[in-house]
N, C-alpha and C positions, 0 to 999 in steps of 0.2 A: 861397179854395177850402176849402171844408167838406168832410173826409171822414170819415165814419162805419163802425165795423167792429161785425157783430153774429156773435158768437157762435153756431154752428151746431153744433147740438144731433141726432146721426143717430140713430136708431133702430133698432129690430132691425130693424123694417119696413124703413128706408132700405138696411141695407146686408146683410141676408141674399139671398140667393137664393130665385127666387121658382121652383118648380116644379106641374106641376099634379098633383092626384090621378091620373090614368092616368097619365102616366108616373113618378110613384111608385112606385106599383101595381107597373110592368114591372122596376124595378129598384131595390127598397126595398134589397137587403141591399148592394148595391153602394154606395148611397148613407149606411144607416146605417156602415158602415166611414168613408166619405168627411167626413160631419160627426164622427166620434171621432177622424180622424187632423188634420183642416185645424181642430177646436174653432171653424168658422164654423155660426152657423145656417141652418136651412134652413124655408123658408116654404112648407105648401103648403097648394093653390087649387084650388079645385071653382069653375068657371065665371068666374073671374076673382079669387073673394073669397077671402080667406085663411081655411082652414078649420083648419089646424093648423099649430104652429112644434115642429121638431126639431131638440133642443140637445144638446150635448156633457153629457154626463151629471159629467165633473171627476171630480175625487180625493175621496172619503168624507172629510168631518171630523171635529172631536171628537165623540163620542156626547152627543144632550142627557141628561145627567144632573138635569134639571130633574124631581121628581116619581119618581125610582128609588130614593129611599131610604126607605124605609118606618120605622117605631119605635114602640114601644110605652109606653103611658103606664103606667106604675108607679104612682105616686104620684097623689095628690088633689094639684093644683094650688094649688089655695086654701086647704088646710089650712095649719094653722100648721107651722114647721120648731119643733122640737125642738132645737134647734141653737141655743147664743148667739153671736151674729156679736159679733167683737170694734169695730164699730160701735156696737152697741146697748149697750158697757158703758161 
């Protein structure tokens, strides 16, 4: 007997709830409460298709700091240093 297990892989799409735009519509604020308190998403569908997904927004992380720190070039890069490194002696 051969048996084979495959790995199952769900989706937002698999296991959110799927709502339609009217009834969104009729009870958006009720609903945004319901995804920040249950942090499940929520799917929703104009004629069947998924038109937008609304997730729990989570806890803010570190700030990127990438590109906030600014600095000023003083000096000619290329110029020679003035300086004897105690290498060069």
């Amino acid at each position: 007997m051969k048996v084979s297990f495959q790995k199952r892989q769900d989706t937002v799409a698999d296991t959110a709830r799927r709502i339609s735009a009217s009834e969104f519509k009729a009870s958006c604020l009720a609903l945004l409460d319901e995804v920040a308190q249950t942090g499940l998403p929520l799917i929703v569908t104009k004629r069947g298709k998924p038109l937008a997904k609304l997730v729990p927004l989570g806890e803010p992380g570190p700030p990127n700091l990438l590109g906030s720190v600014r600095y000023k070039k003083e000096d000619d890069l290329l110029s020679p240093v003035d300086e004897i490194w105690e290498a060069d002696r």
